[in-house]
Each structure stands twice: as structure tokens, then as C-alpha cells.
N, C-alpha and C positions, 0 to 999 in steps of 0.2 A: 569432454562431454560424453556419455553414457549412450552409446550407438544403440543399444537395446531397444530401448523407450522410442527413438528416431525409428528403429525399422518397423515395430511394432505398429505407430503412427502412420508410419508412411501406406505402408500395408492396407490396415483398416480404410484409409480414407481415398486410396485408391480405388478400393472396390466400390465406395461410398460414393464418388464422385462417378464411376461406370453406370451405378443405377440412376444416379439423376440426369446422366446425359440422356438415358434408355427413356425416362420419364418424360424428357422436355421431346425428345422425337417423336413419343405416343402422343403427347400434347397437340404438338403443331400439325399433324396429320388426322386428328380428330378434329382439330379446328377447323384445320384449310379442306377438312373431306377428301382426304387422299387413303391410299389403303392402308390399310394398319393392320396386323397379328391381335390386337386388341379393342377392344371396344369400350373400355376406359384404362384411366391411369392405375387404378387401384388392385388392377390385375398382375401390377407387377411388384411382387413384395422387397423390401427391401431385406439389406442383408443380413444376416442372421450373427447379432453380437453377442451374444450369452456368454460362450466360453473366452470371448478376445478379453485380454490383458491390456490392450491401448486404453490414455489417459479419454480417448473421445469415445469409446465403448464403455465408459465407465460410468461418462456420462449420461450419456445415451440411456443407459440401465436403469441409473438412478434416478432421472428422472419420467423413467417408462415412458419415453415421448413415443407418441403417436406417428402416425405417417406424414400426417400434415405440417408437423412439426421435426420431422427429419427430413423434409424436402426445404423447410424453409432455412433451417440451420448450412445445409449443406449446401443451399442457393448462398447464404451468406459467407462462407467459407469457401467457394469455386474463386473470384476471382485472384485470391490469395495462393490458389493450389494450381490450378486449371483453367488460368481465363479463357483458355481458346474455344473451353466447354460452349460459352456463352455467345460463341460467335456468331451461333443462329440468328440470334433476336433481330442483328443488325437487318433481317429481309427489311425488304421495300414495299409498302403498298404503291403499285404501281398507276393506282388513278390520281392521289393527290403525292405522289414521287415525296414520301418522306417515309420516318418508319411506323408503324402498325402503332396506335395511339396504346392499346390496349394491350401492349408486352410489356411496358412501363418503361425502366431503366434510364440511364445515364450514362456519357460518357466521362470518362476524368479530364483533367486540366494534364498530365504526364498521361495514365494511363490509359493506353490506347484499346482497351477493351470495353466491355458491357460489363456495366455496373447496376446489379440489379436493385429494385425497387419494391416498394410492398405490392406495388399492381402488377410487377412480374411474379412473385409469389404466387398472386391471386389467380391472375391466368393461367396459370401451370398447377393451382388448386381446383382452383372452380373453373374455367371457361366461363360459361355464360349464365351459369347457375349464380342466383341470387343467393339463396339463402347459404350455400358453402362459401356464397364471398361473404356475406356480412359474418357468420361462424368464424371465420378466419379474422376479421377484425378482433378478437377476444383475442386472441393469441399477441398479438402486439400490444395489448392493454398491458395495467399497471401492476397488474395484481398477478401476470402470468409469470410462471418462473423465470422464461427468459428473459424478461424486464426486471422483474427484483431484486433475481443474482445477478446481474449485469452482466448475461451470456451474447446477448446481442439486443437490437433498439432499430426504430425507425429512426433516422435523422435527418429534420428538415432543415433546407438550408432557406427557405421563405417561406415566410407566415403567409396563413390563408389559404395556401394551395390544400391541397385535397389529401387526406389524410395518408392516406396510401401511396402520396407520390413522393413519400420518406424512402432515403435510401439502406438498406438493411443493411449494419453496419455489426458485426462480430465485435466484441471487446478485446481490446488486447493483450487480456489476460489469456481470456481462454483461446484466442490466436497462440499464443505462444504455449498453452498446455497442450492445446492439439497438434501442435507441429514439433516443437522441441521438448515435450515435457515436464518444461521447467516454468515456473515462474516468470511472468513479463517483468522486468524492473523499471520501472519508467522513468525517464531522464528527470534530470531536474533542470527549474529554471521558472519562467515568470508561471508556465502551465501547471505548473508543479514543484512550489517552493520546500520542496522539503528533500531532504539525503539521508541517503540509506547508511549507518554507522555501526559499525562491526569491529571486534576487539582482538587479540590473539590473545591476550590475560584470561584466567579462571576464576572461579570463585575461591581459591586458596592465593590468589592476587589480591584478592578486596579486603581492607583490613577492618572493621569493622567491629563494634562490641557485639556483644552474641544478641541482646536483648533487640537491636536493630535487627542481625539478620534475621531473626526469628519475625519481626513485624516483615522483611522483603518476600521471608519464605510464605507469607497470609498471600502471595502476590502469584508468586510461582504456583501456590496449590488451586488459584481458581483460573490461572488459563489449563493446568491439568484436569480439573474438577467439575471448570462453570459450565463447559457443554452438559454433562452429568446433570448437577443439579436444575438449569434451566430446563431442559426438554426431558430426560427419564423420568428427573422427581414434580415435574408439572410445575415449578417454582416461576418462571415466567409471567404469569400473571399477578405474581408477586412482588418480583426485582424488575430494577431498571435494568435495559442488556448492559454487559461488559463491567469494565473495574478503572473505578478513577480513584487518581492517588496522588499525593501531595509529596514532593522532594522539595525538602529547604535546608540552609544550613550555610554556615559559610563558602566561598568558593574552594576550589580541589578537595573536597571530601569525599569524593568517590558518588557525587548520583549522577553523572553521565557514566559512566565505568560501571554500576550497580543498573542502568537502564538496557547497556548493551550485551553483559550478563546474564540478564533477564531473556532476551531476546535470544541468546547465544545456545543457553540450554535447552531451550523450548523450543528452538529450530523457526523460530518466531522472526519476522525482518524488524528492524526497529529503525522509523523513519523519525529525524530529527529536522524538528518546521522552524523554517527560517524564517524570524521574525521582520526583519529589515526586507524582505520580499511580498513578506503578508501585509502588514500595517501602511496604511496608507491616507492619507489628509483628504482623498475625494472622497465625496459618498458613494455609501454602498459596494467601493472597493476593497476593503476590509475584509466584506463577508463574501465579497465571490473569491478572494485570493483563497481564502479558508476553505471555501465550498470544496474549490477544486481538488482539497486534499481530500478531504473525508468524503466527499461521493467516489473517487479514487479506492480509499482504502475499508468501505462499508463493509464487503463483503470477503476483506482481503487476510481478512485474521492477522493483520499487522499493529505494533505496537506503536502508539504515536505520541513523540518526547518534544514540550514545550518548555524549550530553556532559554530561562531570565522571562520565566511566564509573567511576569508582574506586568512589562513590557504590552498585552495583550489583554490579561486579564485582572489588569488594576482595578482598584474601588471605583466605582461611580459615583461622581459628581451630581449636584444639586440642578436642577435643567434652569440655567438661570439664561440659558440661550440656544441659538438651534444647534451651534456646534458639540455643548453637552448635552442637548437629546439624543442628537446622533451618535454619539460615542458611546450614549447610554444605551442605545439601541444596538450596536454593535458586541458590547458585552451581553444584553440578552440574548442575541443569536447565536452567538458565541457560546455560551452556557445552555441552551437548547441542543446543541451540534452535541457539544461534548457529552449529553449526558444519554442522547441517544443512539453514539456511538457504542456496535457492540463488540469490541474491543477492548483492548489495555490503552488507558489514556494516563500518561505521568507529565505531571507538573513540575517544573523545578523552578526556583527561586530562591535567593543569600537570604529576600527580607519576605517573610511569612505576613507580617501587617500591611504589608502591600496589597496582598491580593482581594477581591470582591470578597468578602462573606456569604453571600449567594452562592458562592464556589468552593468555600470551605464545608458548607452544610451538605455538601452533596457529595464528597468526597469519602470512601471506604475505607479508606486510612493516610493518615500524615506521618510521614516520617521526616526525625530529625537524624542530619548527618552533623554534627558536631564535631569541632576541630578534635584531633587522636590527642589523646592525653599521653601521658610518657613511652607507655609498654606499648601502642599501638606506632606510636613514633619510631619507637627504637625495632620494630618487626616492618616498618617503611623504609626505613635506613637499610635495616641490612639486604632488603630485595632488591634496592632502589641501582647498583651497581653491577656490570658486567662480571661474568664468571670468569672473563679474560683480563682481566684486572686485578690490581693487589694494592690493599689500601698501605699507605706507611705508618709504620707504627707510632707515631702520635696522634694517629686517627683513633681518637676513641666514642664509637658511634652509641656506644649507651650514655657516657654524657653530652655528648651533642643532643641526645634527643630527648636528656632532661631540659637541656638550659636552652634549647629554642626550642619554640611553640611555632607550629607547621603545620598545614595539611602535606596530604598524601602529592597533589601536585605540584606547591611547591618544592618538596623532596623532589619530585624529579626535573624540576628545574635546576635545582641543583647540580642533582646528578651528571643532568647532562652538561653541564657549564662546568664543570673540575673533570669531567670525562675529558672533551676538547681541550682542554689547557694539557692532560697527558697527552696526548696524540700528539698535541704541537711540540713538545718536547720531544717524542721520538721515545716516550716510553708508556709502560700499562700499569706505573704504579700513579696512583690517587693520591695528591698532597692534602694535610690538612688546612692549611693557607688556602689553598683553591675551593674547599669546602666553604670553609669562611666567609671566604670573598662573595660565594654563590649566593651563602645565606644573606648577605650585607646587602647584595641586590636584591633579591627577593624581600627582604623589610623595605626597600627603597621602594620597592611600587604601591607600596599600603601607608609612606610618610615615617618608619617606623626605623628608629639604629640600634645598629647592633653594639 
């Protein structure tokens, strides 16, 4: 890891978290009527980011945030950095021996400190000033940057309680840009059915006719392109956000390997949604396993790969009962998600007449991955084998790759299965028998002899 960006961080939000401790002191001693150097909060500015290089100064800048809104960020980032900052809160009202209704806060279940709240915000914004506390409700609203980029959120944990007695909760995105620098990667599993998939191969790997890669590069030019055309050329009110895109074609023809590619060069994550984790026979679990990806990834500039999409996004049935409303329902939400997803959204699928037509009409381009015809076969064959290796001379891999019909992964099914038979020998040369044998299994799992 990249110690720069760490001491840079560390730095900034050190002195960031001295001026709020400095604020919440000015607070409680204006509150409680004790003496103070100041006579309100706003006499103490905070610190001056212009020239800082750290990922939270950057933000900070960009979004010109106010005062009110760097006390409220940095309240939400203290118990992360500095919970001891917050130790104050715990005082006592010592007539009814509990703590001050009016600093808000929470304790954790593990975390033995003060976890603040929107009504601790509000206290250390306004005091007893009406109108700076209602003011301050705007900021927590829907429409405010912190809420849309999902920089942080009130989170209640029960309905009906009082709107402010959410606790301010940082994302853990931007947790992990303001402290490491880097991207948060979120685990996967039921909260988050989907894996991040990443290639060592290049685009001089992927064997492809040129006329496809030319339809993959329409792909590559609008994650370089589409910030451009949506916000410089004003097109936004024109296009739908982001780029949905159709991969079909037989299995191993390269569109998981052309999606991870995609991602690879554009420095782009490409998360691949697990079906058998998303789809599910209750109502309405369908669309929250879904939700949980794309409210996740809305703001994340990530690429999102639904393979064996049919699975997902199959035709809709005739509602001849409630369990085809609801599935029909579920494909609409589903097709709402995706299309205002603004992102890279790839579909992939072996059978293209599978999918909804509602899904097809909204799609920016379809590509087909077609099984390699001889010359694309015989340039799989010969990458398809270690450099530490030496095929025997009755291997002759340009008519193998006339007389069997292959994708790109079965070749390396292959490969690897006549690789291990040398090894077990105790040698690095490649039999053509072993070859054979490879291909014999590989027709065995499609019904198919050699």
C-alpha cells in the first residue's frame, strides 16, 4: 500500500478532528454558561484545505462544503478516527441521573463509545436556535450531496422515532477513501451477492474477429467519453444515464474474459452478480437481493456483469396467477434498476431468445460472441500452452483447429488436461494422444464424439 495517500490522510484529518474537539468545548460551555474565549461556534474557523493533496480535502473542495457541513462530516468520521473525542457527551444531568436528552447519541452493542446522532449534530450546530436546527434538517434531506453520493445518511434503527434521532453513519466507501485512499471492496455474500472479477490476460489474449472488437471498443469509448457527452455537451436530458449491453453467444467465447478486459483497461471494478444468491421463490426477495447491489454500486463507477442473465431476466409470462404477476413484477423492477443504472451494465447469455424484449429494446448494443472459426482457433491453440512446454511433433495444432470446432475455453480445458498428464509423466513435452483425449472430454459434456 502506498504510505503517501495514508500520511497525507492521516495529517488532514488530524487537524480536522482538533477543530471539532475545539467546537464541541465552545459548545458545551455556551450551553452549560461556563466561560468561554468565544461567544459562538462560528468563531472558530475551520481548517484551511486549498492547497492539501488528501483524498478528504479533495472532497471537501469539491463539494465547497460549508461549516455546517464539515462539522457534521467530521462528527460522522470521529468515532472511526477518535472516539475518545466524543467522550464528553457521556456528562450526566444530574437531576434526572441519565445523560442530557439533547446531545442525542447512542451507545454501540461492541463499541464502547459515543455514537453520534443527528440531534448531536444539531446541538453542536444550533443549541437552542430553532431555525439553525430546522436549516440543518435540509442537509440530511434527499436531494443533499451527502445523501445522493452516498457520502454519509441518517440510519434508523426504529420507525417513528424522531427524525434526528438517526444515527450519522459515513459510507464505507468514503470511510475507506478518507483513511486508506483506496477504494472500499465490499465482501460478498447474502448483503452483497456479487464478486469482484479481475484477469491477468490482455486484449491481445481475447481472440475475437475484428468486426466484434470494433462493436466492444463502442463500449470502451463511452465509459472514456460518456461523462463528456452527458454533462459538457448537456446530452443528459436526452440519454438514459450509463450503457447497457447485450453478450450472447455460445459458452467460452470470451464475454466473461471481454467483461473483465473492459474493466481491466478502464481501471474500472467489474462486479459479477450471483444469480443463485439474488433469485429467490419469496416475494419481493428478488428485488431487495438486487437492490442491495445497485444502491451499492450507483455511485461507484463500477461495471455490473449478469451471467446466464436469462436466469434473471427471462421473458414474462401471461399473469394467469399470482406467482406469474409477481415474477412479472420482479422483471419490471428489474428493468427499471438497470436502466437507471449510471454505469456499465453487460448482460450475457448462450440463448439471446430467452431474454424479455423489454430488455432487448433498451439495450445500446448486442453483441454476438460466436464459436472461432478455424484461424481464430488455430491463434487459441497456439496460446493456449505454457512457454515451459514442447508440444511432440505429431502435434499439429493447425489441423486440430481445422477438424474440431471449439471455443476459446474449451481449448483451455484442454490445455490444462494434456498439461497434467505431462507433469504426471515427469516430463514438459505435450502428447498428441493427451490432446485428443482432452478434446474427447470436452465433446462428452455437450453429448458430442469425437
Amino acid at each position: 500500500m502506498d504510505l503517501k495517500p495514508l500520511k497525507a490522510n492521516a495529517d488532514v484529518l488530524s487537524r480536522e478532528m482538533q477543530w471539532l474537539a475545539l467546537v464541541i468545548d465552545t459548545r458545551m460551555k455556551l450551553y452549560f454558561s461556563q466561560d468561554s474565549d468565544y461567544n459562538e461556534i462560528y468563531e472558530l474557523p475551520a481548517p484551511v484545505l486549498e492547497s492539501n493533496d488528501s483524498v478528504y480535502a479533495s472532497v471537501v473542495n469539491y463539494y465547497n462544503m460549508t461549516f455546517n457541513e464539515r462539522i457534521i462530516l467530521s462528527l460522522a468520521l470521529a468515532p472511526h478516527i477518535q472516539p475518545h473525542l466524543l467522550d464528553i457527551f457521556f456528562i450526566k444531568n444530574s437531576t434526572y441521573d441519565r445523560g442530557f436528552t439533547e446531545v442525542g447519541g447512542i451507545k454501540g452493542q461492541n463499541h464502547g463509545g459515543f455514537i453520534p446522532t443527528g440531534e448531536t449534530a444539531a446541538f453542536i450546530i444550533a443549541g437552542l436556535d430553532l431555525e439553525k436546527r430546522f436549516n440543518l434538517i435540509n442537509i440530511f434531506g434527499e436531494d443533499h450531496f451527502f445523501r445522493k453520493f452516498k457520502i454519509l445518511d441518517l440510519v434508523h434503527t426504529q420507525p417513528h422515532e424522531p427524525f434526528l434521532s438517526g444515527v450519522i453513519t459515513v459510507s464505507p466507501e468514503f470511510l475507506s477513501y478518507f483513511t486508506s485512499g483506496v477504494s472500499h471492496k465490499p465482501d460478498y455474500g447474502i448483503n452483497f451477492p456479487a464478486k469482484l472479477i479481475t484477469t491477468n490476460l490482455d486484449w491481445s489474449d481475447l481472440v475475437l474477429e475484428e468486426n466484434i472488437l470494433e462493436e466492444v471498443n463502442e463500449i470502451k469509448d463511452w465509459i472514456e467519453y460518456g461523462h463528456t457527452l452527458m454533462n459538457d455537451w448537456g446530452m443528459s436530458k436526452k440519454f438514459k444515464p450509463g450503457f447497457r449491453t447485450l453478450f450472447y453467444g455460445p459458452p467460452g467465447t470470451g464475454k466473461t474474459l471481454t467483461a473483465s478486459l473492459l474493466g481491466k483497461s478502464s481501471g474500472l471494478d467489474v462486479y459479477r452478480i450471483d444469480l443463485s444468491m439474488v433469485v429467490s421463490k419469496f416475494i419481493g426477495e428478488t428485488e431487495k437481493n438486487l437492490a442491495n447491489v445497485f444502491d451499492q454500486a450507483e455511485n461507484k463507477n463500477w461495471i455490473l456483469f449478469f451471467d446466464e442473465a436469462d436466469a434473471l431476466f427471462g421473458k414474462r409470462t401471461q399473469t394467469s396467477s399470482s406467482n406469474d404477476r409477481h415474477a412479472n413484477q420482479e422483471v419490471s423492477y428489474l428493468l427499471q434498476r438497470v436502466e437507471d443504472f449510471p454505469g456499465v451494465v453487460i448482460l450475457a447469455t448462450n440463448l439471446k431468445a430467452n431474454l424479455d424484449d423489454a430488455f432487448s429494446r433498451r439495450f445500446q448494443s448486442m453483441i454476438y460472441f460466436p464459436m472461432p472459426g478455424p484461424e481464430q482457433r488455430k491463434r487459441l491453440w497456439n496460446q493456449a500452452f505454457s512457454t515451459q512446454c514442447t508440444l511432440e511433433e505429431a502435434c499439429n495444432l493447425e489441423e486440430i483447429a481445422k477438424k474440431y470446432e471449439m471455443a476459446g475455453g474449451a481449448i483451455i480445458n484442454v490445455s490444462r488436461y494434456s498439461s497434467m498428464k505431462a507433469l504426471k509423466r515427469g516430463t514438459n513435452v505435450i502428447l498428441r494422444k493427451d490432446i485428443i483425449e482432452g478434446i474427447r472430454k470436452e465433446f462428452g459434456k455437450e453429448g458430442k464424439l469425437v
